[in-house]
BAZADO-689953 format. One record per atom (N, C-alpha, C, O): residue number from 0; x, y, z. Coordinates in pm, whole numbers. Each point is the difference from the previous one (the first is absolute). Example, Ala and Ser with C-alpha at 12.3 -4.5 7.8 and 13.67 -1.06 7.14 Angstrom:
2
 seq     xx     yy     zz
   0   1319   -569    780
   0    -89    119      0
   0     90    120      0
   0    104     -2     66
   1   -139    107   -138
   1     82    119      6
   1    -77    109     73
   1     51    111     17
This chain:
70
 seq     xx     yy     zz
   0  -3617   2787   -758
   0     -8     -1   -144
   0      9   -145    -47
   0    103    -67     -9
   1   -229     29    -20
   1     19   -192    -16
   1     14      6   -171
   1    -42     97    -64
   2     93   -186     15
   2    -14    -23   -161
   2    -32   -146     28
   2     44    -83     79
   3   -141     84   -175
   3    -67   -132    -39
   3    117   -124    -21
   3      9   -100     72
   4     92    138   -210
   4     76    -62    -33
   4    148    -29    105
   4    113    -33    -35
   5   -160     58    158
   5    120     -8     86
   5    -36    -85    106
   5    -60     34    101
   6    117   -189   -141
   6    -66    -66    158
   6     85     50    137
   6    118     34      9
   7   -256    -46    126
   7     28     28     97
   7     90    -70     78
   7    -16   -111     50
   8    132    198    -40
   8    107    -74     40
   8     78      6    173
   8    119      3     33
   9   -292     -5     77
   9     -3     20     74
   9     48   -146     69
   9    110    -25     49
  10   -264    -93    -62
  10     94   -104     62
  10    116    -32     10
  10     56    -32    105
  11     10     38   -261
  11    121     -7     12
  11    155     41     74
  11    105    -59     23
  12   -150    168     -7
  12    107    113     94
  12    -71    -43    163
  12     76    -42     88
  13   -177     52    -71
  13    -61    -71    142
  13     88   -119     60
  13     37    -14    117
  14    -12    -73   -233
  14     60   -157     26
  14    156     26     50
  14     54    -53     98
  15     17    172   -215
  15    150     46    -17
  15      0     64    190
  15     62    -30    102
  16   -160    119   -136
  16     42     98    157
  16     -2   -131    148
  16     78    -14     94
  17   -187    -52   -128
  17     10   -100    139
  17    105    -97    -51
  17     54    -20    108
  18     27    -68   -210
  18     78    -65     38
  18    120     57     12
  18     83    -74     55
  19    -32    211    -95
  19    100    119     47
  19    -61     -7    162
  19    108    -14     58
  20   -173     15     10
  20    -19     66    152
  20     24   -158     53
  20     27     -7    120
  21    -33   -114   -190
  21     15   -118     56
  21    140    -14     -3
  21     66     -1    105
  22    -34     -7   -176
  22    163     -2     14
  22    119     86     42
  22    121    -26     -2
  23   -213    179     56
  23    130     22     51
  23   -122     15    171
  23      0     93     80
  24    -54   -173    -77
  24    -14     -3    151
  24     27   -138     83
  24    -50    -37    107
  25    157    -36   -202
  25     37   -135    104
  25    133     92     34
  25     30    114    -38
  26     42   -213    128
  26     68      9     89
  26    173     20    -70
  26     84     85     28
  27    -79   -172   -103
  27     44     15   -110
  27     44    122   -112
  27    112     15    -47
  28   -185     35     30
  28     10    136    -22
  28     44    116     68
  28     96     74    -25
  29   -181    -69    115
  29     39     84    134
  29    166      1     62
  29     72     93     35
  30    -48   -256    -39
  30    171     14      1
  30     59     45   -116
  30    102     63     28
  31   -118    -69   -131
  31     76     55   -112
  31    -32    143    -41
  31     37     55   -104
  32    -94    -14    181
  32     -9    133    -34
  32     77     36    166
  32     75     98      3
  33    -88   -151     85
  33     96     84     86
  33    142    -21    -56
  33     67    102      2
  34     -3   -218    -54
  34     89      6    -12
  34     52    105   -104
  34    105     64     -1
  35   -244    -65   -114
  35     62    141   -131
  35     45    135    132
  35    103     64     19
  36   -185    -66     24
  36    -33    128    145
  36    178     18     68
  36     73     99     -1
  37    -54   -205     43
  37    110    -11     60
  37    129     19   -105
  37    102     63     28
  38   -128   -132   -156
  38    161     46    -71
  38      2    153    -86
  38     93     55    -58
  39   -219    -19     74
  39    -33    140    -84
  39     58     89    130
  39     76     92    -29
  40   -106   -112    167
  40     30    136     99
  40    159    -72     -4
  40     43     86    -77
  41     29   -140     91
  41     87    -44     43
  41    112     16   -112
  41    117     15     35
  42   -165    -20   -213
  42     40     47   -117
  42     17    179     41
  42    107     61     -1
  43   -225    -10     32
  43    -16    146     31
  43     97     65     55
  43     67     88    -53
  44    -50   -160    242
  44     98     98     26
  44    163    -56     -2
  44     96     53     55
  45   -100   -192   -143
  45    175    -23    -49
  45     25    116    -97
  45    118     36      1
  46   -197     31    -83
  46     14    104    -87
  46    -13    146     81
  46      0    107    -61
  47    -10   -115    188
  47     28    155     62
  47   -152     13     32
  47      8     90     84
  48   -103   -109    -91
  48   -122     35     25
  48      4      2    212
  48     64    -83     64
  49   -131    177    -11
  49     30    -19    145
  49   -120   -158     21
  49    -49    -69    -89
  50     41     61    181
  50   -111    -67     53
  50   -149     21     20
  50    -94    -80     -1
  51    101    248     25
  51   -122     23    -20
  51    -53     -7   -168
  51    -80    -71    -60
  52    148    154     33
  52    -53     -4   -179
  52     31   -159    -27
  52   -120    -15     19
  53    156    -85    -38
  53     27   -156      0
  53   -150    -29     31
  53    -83    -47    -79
  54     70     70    162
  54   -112    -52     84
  54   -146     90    -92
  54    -96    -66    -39
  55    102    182     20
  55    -74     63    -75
  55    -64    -49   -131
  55   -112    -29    -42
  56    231     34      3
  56    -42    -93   -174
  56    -26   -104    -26
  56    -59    -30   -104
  57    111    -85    228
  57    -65    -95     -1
  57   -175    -42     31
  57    -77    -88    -39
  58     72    202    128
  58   -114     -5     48
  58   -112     86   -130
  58   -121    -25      3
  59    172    111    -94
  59   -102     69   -129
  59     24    -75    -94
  59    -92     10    -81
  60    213   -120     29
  60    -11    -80    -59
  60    -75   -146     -6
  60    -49    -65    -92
  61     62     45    213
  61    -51   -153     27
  61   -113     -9     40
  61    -51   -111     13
  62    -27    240     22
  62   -155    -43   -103
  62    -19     20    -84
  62   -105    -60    -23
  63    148    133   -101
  63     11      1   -125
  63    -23   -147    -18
  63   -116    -42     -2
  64    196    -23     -9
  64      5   -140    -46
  64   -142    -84     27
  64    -50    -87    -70
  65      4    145    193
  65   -162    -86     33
  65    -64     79   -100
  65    -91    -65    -52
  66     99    162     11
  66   -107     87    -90
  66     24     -6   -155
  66    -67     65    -81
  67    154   -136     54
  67     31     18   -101
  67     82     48    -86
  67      9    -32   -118
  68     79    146    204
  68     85    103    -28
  68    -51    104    -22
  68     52     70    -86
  69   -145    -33    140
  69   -147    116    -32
  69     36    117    133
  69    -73     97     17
């Protein structure tokens, strides 16, 4: 459904999505997200969570975060 009066605001989001995929693919990133990884399971089961479920939520949460929270 295009409207005339609506510029295409494709390049734009094109530019957003690749410098989002540039920055969280240095190295840099990658450590700071293990470390969120590491104090979120480790937050988890100081609150009673076992290890498996720890390990669970970290793992359905923390791609959330690559996706967006989607």
């Amino acid at each position: 459904m295009a409207d005339d009066d609506v510029p295409d605001m494709t390049p734009m989001l094109a530019q957003i999505v690749k410098a989002s995929l540039a920055a969280i693919a240095t190295p840099e990133a990658a450590d700071q997200l293990a470390t969120f990884s590491r104090n979120y399971r480790d937050a988890l089961v100081k609150r009673g969570f076992s290890e498996a479920e720890a390990l669970a939520l970290v793992a359905a949460h923390g791609s959330g975060l690559l996706r967006g929270g989607r």
